[in-house]
Structures are given as structure tokens and as C-alpha cells.
C-alpha beads as a LAMMPS data file, in Angstrom:
LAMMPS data file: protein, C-alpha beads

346 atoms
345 bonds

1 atom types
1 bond types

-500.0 500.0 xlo xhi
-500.0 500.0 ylo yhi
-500.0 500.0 zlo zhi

Masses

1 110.0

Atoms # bond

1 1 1 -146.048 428.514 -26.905
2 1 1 -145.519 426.208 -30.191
3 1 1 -148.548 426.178 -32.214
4 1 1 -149.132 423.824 -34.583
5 1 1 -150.576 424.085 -38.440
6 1 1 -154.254 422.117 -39.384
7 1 1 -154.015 420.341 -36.030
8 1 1 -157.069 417.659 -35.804
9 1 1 -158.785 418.052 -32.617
10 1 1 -160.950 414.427 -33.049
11 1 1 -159.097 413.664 -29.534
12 1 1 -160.041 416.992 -28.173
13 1 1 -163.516 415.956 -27.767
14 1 1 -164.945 413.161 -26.429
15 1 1 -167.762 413.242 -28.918
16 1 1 -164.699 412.242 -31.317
17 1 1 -166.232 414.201 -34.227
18 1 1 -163.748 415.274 -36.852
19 1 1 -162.672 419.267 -36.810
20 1 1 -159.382 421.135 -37.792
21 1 1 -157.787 423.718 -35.566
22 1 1 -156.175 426.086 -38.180
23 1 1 -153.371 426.759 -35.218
24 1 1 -152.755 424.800 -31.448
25 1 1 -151.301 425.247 -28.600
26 1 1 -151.030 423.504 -25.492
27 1 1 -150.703 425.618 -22.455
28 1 1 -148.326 424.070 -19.770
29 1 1 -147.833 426.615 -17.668
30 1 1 -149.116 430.102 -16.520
31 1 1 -146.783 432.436 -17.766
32 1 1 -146.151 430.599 -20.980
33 1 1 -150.080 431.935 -21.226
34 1 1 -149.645 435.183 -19.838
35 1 1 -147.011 436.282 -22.518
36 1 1 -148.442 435.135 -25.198
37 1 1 -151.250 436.891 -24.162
38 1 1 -149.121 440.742 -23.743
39 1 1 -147.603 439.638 -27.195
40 1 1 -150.753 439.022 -28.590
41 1 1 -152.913 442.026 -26.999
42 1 1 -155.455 443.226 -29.538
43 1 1 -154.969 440.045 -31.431
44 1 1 -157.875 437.769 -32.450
45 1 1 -158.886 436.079 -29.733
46 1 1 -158.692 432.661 -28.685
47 1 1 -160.598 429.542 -28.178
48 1 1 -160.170 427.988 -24.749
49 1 1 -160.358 424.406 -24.560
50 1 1 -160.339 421.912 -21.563
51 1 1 -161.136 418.501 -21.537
52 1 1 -163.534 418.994 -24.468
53 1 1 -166.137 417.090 -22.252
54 1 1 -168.753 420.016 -22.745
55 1 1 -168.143 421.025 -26.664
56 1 1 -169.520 420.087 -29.898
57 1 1 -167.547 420.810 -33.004
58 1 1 -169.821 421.579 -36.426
59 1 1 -166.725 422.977 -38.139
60 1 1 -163.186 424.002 -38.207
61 1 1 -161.943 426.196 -35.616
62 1 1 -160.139 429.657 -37.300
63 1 1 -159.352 430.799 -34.300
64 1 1 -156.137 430.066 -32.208
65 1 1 -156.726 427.216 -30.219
66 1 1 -155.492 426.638 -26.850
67 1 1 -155.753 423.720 -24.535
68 1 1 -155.546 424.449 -21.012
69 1 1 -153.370 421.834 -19.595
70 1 1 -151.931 423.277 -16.307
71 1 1 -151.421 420.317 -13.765
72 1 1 -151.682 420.644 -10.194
73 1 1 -153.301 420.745 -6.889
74 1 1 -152.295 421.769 -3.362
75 1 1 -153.809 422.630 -0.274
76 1 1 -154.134 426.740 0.027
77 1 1 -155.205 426.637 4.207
78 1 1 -156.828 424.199 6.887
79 1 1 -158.379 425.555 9.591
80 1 1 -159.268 421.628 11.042
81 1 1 -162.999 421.604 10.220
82 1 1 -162.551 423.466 6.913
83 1 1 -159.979 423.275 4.341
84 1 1 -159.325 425.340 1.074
85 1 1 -157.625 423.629 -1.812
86 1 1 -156.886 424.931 -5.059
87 1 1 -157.139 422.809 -8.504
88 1 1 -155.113 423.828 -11.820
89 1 1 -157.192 424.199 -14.625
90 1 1 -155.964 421.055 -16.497
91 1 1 -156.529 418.681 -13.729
92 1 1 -159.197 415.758 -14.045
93 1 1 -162.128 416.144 -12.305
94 1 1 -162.764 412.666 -11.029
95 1 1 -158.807 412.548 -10.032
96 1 1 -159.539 415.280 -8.247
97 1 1 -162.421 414.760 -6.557
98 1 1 -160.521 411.290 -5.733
99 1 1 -157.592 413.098 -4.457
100 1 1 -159.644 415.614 -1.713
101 1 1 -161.693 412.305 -0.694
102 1 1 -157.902 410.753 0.020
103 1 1 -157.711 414.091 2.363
104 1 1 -160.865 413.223 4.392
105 1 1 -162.334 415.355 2.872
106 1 1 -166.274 415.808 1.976
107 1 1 -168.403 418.040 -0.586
108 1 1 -167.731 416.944 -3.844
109 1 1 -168.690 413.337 -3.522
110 1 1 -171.899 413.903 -5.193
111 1 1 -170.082 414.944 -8.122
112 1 1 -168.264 412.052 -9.037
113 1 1 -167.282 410.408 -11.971
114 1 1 -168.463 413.586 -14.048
115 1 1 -165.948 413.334 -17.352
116 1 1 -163.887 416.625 -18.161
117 1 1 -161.344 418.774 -16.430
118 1 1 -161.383 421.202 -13.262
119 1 1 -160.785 424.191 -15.251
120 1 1 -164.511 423.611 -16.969
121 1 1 -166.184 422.959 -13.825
122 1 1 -166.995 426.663 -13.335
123 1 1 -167.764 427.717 -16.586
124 1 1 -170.575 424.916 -16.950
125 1 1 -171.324 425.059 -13.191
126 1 1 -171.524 421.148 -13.242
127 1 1 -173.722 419.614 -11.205
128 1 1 -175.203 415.979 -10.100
129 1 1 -177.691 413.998 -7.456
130 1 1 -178.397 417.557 -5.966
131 1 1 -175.076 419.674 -5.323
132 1 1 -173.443 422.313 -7.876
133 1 1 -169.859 423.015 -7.710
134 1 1 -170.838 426.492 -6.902
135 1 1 -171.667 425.350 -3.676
136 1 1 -168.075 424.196 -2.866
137 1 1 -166.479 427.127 -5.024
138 1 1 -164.440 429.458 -2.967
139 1 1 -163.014 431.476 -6.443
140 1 1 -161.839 431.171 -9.902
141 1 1 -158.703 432.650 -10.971
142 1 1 -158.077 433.498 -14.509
143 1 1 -155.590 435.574 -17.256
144 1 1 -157.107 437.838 -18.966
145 1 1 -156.337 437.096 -22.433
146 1 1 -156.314 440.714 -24.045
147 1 1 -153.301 441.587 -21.823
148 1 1 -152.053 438.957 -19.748
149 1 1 -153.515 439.993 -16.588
150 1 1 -154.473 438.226 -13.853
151 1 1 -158.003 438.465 -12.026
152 1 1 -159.320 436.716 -8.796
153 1 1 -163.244 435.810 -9.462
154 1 1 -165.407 435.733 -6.471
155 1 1 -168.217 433.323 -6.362
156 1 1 -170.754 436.062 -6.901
157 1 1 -168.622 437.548 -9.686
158 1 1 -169.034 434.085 -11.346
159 1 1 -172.567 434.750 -11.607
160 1 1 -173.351 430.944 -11.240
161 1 1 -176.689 429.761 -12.495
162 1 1 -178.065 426.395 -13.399
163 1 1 -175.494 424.985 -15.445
164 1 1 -174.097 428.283 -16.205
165 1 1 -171.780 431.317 -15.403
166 1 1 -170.256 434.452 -16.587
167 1 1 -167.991 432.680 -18.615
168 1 1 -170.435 430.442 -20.201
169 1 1 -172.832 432.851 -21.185
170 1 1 -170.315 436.004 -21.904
171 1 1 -171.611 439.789 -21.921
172 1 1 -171.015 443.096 -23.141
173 1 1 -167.890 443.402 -20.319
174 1 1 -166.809 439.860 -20.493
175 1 1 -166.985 438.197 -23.604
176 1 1 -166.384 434.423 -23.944
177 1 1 -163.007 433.098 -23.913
178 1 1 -161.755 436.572 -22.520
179 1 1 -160.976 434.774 -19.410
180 1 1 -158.610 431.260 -19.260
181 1 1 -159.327 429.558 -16.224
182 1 1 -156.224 428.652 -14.461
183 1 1 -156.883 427.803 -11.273
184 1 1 -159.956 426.468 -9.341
185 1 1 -160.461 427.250 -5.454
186 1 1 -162.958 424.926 -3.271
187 1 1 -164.067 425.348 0.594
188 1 1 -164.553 421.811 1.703
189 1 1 -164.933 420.285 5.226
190 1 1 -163.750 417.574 7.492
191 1 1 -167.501 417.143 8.804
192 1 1 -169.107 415.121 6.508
193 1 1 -172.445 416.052 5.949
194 1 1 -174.945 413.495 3.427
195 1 1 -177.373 414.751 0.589
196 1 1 -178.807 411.582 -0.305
197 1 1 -182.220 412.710 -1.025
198 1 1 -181.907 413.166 -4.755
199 1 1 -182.019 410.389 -7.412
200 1 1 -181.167 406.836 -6.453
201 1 1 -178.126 407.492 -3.971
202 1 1 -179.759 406.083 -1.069
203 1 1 -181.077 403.264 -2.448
204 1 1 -177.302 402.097 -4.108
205 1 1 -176.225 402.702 -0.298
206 1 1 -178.721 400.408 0.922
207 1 1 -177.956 397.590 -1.656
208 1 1 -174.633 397.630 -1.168
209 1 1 -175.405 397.418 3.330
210 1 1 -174.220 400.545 3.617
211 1 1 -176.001 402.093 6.619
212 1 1 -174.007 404.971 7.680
213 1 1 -171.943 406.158 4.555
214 1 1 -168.782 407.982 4.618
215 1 1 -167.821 410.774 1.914
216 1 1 -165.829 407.695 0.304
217 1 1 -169.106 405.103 0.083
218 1 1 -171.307 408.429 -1.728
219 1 1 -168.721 408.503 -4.271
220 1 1 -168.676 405.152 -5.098
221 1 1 -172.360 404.766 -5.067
222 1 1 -172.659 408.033 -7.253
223 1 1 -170.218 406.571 -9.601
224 1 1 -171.491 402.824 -9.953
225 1 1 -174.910 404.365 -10.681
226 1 1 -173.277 406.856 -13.054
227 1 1 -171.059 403.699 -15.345
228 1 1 -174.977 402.048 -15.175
229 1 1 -177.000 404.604 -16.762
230 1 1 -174.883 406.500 -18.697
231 1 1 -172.573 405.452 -22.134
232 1 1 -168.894 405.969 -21.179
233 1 1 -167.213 408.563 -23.486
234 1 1 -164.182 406.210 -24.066
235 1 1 -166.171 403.324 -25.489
236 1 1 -168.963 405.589 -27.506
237 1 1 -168.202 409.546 -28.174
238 1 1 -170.396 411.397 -26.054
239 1 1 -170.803 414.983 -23.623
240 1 1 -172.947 413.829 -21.173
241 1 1 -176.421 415.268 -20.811
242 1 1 -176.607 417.010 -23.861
243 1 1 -179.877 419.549 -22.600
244 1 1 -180.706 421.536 -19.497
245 1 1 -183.805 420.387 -17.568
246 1 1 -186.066 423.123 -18.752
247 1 1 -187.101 425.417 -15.740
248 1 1 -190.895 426.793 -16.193
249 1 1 -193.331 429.099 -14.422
250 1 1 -195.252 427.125 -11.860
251 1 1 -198.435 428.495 -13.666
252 1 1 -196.766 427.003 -16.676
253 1 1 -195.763 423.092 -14.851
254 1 1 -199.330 423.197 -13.553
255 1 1 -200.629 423.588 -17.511
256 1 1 -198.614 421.112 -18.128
257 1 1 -199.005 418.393 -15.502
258 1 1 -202.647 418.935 -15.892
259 1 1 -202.577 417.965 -19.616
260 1 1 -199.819 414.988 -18.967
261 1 1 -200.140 413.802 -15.648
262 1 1 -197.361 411.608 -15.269
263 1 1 -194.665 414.220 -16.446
264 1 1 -192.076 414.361 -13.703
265 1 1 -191.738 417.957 -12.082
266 1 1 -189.465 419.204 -9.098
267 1 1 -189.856 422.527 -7.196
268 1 1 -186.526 424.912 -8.594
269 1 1 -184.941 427.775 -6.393
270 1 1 -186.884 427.283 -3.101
271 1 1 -190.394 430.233 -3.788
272 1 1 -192.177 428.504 -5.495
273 1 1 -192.233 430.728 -8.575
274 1 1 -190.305 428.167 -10.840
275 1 1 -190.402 423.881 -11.538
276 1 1 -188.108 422.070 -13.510
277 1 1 -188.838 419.508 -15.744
278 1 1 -187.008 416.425 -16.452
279 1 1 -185.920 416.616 -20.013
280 1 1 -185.421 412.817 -20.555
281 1 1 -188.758 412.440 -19.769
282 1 1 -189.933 414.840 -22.357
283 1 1 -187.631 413.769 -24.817
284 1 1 -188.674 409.889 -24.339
285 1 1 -192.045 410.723 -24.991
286 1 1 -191.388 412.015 -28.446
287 1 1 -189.862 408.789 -29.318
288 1 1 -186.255 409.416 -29.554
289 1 1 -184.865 407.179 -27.246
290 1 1 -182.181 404.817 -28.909
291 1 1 -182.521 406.453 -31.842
292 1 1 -181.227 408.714 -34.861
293 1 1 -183.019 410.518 -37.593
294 1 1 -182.658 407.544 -39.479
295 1 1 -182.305 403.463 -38.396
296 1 1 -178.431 403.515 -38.963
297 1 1 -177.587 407.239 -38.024
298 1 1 -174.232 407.304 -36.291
299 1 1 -175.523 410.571 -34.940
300 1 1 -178.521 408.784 -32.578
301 1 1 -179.656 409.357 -28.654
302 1 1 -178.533 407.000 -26.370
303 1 1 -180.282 403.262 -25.912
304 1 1 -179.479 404.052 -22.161
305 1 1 -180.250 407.740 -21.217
306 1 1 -182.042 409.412 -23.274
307 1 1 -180.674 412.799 -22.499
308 1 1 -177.506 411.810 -24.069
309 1 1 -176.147 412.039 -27.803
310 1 1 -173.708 409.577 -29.171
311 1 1 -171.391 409.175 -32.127
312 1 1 -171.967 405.348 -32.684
313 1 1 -169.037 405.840 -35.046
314 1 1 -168.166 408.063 -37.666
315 1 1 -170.896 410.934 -37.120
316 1 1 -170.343 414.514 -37.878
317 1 1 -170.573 417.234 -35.745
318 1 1 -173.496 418.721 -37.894
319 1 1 -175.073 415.702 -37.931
320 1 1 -175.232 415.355 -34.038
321 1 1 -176.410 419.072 -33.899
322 1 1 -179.193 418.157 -36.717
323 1 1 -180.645 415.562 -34.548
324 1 1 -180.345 417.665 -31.628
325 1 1 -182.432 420.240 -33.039
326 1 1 -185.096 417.523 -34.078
327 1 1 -185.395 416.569 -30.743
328 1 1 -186.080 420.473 -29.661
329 1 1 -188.427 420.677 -32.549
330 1 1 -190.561 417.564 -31.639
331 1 1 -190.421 418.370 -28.020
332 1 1 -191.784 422.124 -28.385
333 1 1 -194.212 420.711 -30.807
334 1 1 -195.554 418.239 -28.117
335 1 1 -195.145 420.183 -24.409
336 1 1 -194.450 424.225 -25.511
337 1 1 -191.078 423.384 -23.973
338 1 1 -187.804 424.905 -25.414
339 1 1 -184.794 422.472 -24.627
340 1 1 -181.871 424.074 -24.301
341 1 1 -178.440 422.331 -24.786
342 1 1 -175.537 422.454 -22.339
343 1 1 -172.659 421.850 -24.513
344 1 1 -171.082 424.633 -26.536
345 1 1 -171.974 424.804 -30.053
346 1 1 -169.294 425.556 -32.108

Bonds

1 1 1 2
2 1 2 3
3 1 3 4
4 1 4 5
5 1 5 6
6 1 6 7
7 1 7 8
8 1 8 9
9 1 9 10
10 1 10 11
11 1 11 12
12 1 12 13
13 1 13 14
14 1 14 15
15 1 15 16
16 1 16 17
17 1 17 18
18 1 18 19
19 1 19 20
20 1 20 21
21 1 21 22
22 1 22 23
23 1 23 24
24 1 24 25
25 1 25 26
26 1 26 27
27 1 27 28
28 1 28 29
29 1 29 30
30 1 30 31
31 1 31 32
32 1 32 33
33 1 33 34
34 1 34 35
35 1 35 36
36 1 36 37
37 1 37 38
38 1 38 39
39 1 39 40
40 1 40 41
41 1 41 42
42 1 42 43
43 1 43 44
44 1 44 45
45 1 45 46
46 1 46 47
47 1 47 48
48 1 48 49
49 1 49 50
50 1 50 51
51 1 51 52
52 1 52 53
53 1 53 54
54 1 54 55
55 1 55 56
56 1 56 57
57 1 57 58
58 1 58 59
59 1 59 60
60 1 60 61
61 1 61 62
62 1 62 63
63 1 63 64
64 1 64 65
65 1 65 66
66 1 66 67
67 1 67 68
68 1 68 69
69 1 69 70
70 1 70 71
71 1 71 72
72 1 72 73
73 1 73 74
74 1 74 75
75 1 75 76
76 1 76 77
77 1 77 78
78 1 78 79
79 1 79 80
80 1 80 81
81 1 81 82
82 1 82 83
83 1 83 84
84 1 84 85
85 1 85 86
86 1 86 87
87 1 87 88
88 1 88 89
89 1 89 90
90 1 90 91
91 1 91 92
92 1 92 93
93 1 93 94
94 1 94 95
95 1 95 96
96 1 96 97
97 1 97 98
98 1 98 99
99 1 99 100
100 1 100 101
101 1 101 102
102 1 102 103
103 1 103 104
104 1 104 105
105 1 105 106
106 1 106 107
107 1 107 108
108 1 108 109
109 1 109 110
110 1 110 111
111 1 111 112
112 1 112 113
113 1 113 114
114 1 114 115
115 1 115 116
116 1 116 117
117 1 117 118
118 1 118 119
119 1 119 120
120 1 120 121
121 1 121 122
122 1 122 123
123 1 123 124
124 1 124 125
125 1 125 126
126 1 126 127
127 1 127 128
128 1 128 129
129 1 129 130
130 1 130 131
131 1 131 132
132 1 132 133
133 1 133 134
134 1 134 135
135 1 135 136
136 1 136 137
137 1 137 138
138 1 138 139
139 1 139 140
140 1 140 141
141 1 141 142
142 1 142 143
143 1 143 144
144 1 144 145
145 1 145 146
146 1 146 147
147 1 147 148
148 1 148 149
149 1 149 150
150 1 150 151
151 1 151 152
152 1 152 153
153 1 153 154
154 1 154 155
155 1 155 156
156 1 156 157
157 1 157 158
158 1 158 159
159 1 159 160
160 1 160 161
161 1 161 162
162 1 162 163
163 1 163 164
164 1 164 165
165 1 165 166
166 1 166 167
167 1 167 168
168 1 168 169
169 1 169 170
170 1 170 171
171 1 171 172
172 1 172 173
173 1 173 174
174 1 174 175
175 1 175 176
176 1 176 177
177 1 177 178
178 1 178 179
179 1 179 180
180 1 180 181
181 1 181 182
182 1 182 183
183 1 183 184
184 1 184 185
185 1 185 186
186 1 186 187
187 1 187 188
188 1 188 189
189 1 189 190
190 1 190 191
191 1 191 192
192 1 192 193
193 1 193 194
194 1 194 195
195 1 195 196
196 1 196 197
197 1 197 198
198 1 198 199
199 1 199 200
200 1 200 201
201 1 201 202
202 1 202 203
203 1 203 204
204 1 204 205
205 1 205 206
206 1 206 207
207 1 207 208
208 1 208 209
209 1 209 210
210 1 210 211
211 1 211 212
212 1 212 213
213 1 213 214
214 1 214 215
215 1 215 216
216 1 216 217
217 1 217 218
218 1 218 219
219 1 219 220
220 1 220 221
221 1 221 222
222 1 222 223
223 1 223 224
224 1 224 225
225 1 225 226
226 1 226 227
227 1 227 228
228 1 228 229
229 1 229 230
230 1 230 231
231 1 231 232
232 1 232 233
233 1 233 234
234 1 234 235
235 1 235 236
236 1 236 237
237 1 237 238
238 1 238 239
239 1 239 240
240 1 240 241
241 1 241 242
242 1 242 243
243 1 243 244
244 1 244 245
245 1 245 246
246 1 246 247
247 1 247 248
248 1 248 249
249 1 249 250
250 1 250 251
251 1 251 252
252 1 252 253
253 1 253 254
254 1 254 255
255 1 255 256
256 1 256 257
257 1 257 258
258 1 258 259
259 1 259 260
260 1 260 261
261 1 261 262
262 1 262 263
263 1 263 264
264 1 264 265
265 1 265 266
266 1 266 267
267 1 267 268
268 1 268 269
269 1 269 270
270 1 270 271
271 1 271 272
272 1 272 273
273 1 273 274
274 1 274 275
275 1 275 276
276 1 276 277
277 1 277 278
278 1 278 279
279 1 279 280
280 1 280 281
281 1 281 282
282 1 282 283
283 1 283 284
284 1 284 285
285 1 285 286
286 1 286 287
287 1 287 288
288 1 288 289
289 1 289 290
290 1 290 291
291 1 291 292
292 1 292 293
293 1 293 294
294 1 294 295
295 1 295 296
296 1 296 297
297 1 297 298
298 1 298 299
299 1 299 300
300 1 300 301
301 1 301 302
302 1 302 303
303 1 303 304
304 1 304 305
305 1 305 306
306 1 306 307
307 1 307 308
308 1 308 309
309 1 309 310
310 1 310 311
311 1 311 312
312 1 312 313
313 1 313 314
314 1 314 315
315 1 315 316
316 1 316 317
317 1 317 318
318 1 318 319
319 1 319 320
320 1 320 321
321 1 321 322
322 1 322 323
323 1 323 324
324 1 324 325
325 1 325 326
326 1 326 327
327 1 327 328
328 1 328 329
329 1 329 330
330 1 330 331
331 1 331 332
332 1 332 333
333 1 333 334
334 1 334 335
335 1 335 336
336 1 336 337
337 1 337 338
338 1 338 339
339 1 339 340
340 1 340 341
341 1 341 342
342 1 342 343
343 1 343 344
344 1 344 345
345 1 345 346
């Protein structure tokens, strides 16, 4: 791999915040990757990059930077009512989840539109209008960057959570950024099968006369209400939903919606024991909404969604993680609720 010297990664991210890699390297292939990773064992390590969809530079980068740009998707098996296809790390989601619609295929529709690449999917678990990809996952394959070997992750060995994963969160075995993602396995199916019971999918399917959708008609309702409520990243720098909806005892929500009745709460991992909130809600009702620290803050929350941050031009990383933590501070002042955010801090 060719790395290059002081390399700017402002196009790296889409919060377009300035930040220095002191070496990059763009990773085309997979065994370009796995011997610099042999020739490299015991090396520092690296930082993996994607899309930069999910990441929020406060600083320079020291460590060796590379971008995961493997291209390509095939079809591993089809059975007829369920197919297995396979997604290189590089690949846009959206094209993607274009591409397996193209196939007849369904699962993924619900996850339209979502910026960043396939290779991140995983590691963030993403998620939308009530399906995670770890539903659809059928394994993650990845180089192991202390030696250049390769390892097959299960689903369970992801350890998927909500908005999380092994290689999110890290541990004492498996550090972050031990593992480049290289390839993405999904089990999808020919029989289409709707969830249209979360947020306002049914009612875009019904405005539009849709009274029987296809796989197709979800993804283009998920995506038209997607372009409506949230900022695109290519017209003003942003990662999305910038916190986790908090998850909370039920003893806890009950506290809570008896002190603020109207605070939106929905029933998390099917007991009973847990509720999330809805941390737009929470963070709307400390005032932040359309707003930054101060009136002409480039660093500000988003006039249309208030779970998102955006660079309104010229911000700093460190000034988009100073309002973010203003927001946690005002919001555990208010409710007792920690937010947590989803991108990676760097």
C-alpha cells in the first residue's frame, strides 16, 4: 500500500471537520491488506476507516490510517426462497441495498437511504423504522490486523447490541480496529414480508395509494421520509443521529413518565424489564433544537431533527463535541438521563 504524508481527511467525513492523518492508505484489495498487515505485525496499530458516516474527528490522527475501499458484491447461494449475498467492505450501503432490491429481493428495505458504507454496517449495527442489520446478517469476515489472518465472525460472535458490536465496543481479546471488515454476508428472502408498524412508513404508503407494497415501494417510502426529516450530509456536514435512544429500567420510565407525562416511551427487548426513550424528545425539551451554544455557532443541532449535529460551515471537531456534551449535560440535569453518542469520538 502507498501511504501518504499529512493527508487531510476533511473528505473522509461527512461532518467535513478539518483533521490530518499523519500517514494514509487506501485499501483496494484484500491481500494488499493482508501483507501489510504480516509486514507490519507488532506494529502500531491502525485506524480503520469506512465511509466516515459514523466518526467525529477532535484531532489529528497519529496513527496509520486506512480506508477500507474494497468494491464488490456477488451472490454466495440461492436456495429459491432464500438467498445469501456477500457485500465488500467498501461498498455503499444505499447502492447496495438498491442492488439486492434489483434481485427481488426483501429485508433491508427498511434500511434505506442510511449514508455510509457496508463495511460499517456491523460495527454500528445500523438500524431504522424497526429492523437492525443484525437481523439480516449471516457473518462478517475480517483480517486480523496483527498478522494478516483471516477470521469468519458468526452473528453471535458479533455480539450485536443496540447500535453496537464487538467491534464497536472492543475488549480485553478484541481490541478496536484489531479487526478490518472486508466482507459483509446477509440472509435475505424472496418472500417479502412488511414491518410497517414503526414510525410513519405506513402512513407515506398510504399517501402515495400504495395499498399492498412491494420490498421496492418500503424503500422508497423509507427514503422520501428519510430526505424530509433529516439534513443531507452532502449539502450540510453531518453523521446522522448523533445519540442512542437511552434504554432505562421500566421502574426508571415509569419515574419518569409520571413526572413528564407526555415523554414518548417504547417497550425495548420484549420482558418488560427495559423502555427506551426517544432522545429527540428529551433533547427538544432542553431547548436545543436549531441551535448552537451560541446564535451563530457553526457547530449547532439541526433546525430539522433534533437528534442530529451539523457543521453549518466551518466548525471544528471540538466544537461539535463541546455542544454535544452540553446537550448531555442539560439533558441529565433535566430527566437523570445519560445520552450516549453513536459516532466514534476520536
Amino acid at each position: 500500500m502507498r501511504f501518504l504524508p499529512d493527508f487531510s481527511l476533511a473528505a473522509f467525513n461527512t461532518f467535513g471537520v478539518a483533521a490530518q492523518a499523519r500517514r494514509f492508505a487506501l485499501v483496494a484489495n484484500e491481500h494488499t491488506l493482508i501483507e501489510w498487515c504480516v509486514a507490519n505485525a507488532g506494529a502500531e496499530a491502525p485506524f480503520l476507516l469506512g465511509g466516515g458516516s459514523n466518526v467525529l474527528f477532535t484531532r489529528d490522527v497519529e496513527a496509520p490510517v486506512l480506508q477500507l475501499a474494497l468494491l464488490g458484491r456477488r451472490v454466495v447461494f440461492d436456495e429459491g426462497g432464500t438467498v445469501l449475498v456477500e457485500a465488500m467492505a467498501g461498498e455503499r450501503w444505499h447502492a447496495f441495498v438498491e442492488w439486492t432490491l434489483g434481485l427481488g429481493l426483501s429485508g433491508l428495505e427498511n434500511l434505506s437511504l442510511i449514508p455510509g458504507c457496508v463495511g460499517a454496517a456491523p460495527v454500528q449495527n445500523i438500524g431504522a423504522y424497526g429492523v437492525e442489520m443484525a437481523e439480516r446478517c449471516a457473518g462478517v469476515i475480517a483480517i486480523d490486523t496483527t498478522d494478516g489472518s483471516v477470521r469468519e465472525f458468526s452473528p453471535r460472535e458479533c455480539a450485536f447490541g443496540y447500535r453496537d458490536s464487538i467491534f464497536k465496543r472492543g475488549s480485553a481479546a478484541l481490541p478496536r480496529d484489531r479487526y478490518a471488515i472486508t466482507r459483509v454476508r446477509f440472509r435475505l428472502s424472496r418472500r417479502f414480508t412488511p414491518r410497517l408498524d414503526y414510525g410513519d412508513i405506513r402512513a407515506e404508503l398510504d399517501a402515495r395509494g400504495v395499498g399492498t407494497p412491494t420490498a421496492q415501494a418500503v424503500a422508497e417510502a423509507v427514503a422520501a421520509i428519510r430526505r424530509r426529516r433529516l439534513p443531507d450530509p452532502a449539502v450540510q456536514g453531518n453523521a446522522g443521529s448523533f445519540f442512542k435512544n437511552p434504554i432505562v429500567a421500566a421502574d426508571v420510565a415509569q419515574a419518569l413518565r409520571e413526572r413528564f407525562g407526555a415523554m414518548p416511551q417504547y417497550p425495548h427487548g420484549g420482558d418488560g424489564r427495559e423502555v427506551k426513550l426517544s432522545a429527540a424528545w428529551l433533547i427538544e425539551q432542553v431547548g436545543w433544537k436549531g441551535r448552537g451554544i451560541h446564535p451563530d455557532d457553526a457547530a449547532a443541532v439541526s433546525a430539522q431533527h433534533a437528534l442530529v449535529l451539523v457543521n453549518r460551515g466551518g466548525a471544528t471537531g471540538g466544537a461539535l463535541w463541546a455542544l454535544a456534551q452540553a446537550i448531555q449535560h442539560d439533558v441529565a440535569e433535566r430527566f437523570g438521563v445519560t445520552l450516549e453518542p453513536e459516532p466514534r469520538i476520536v
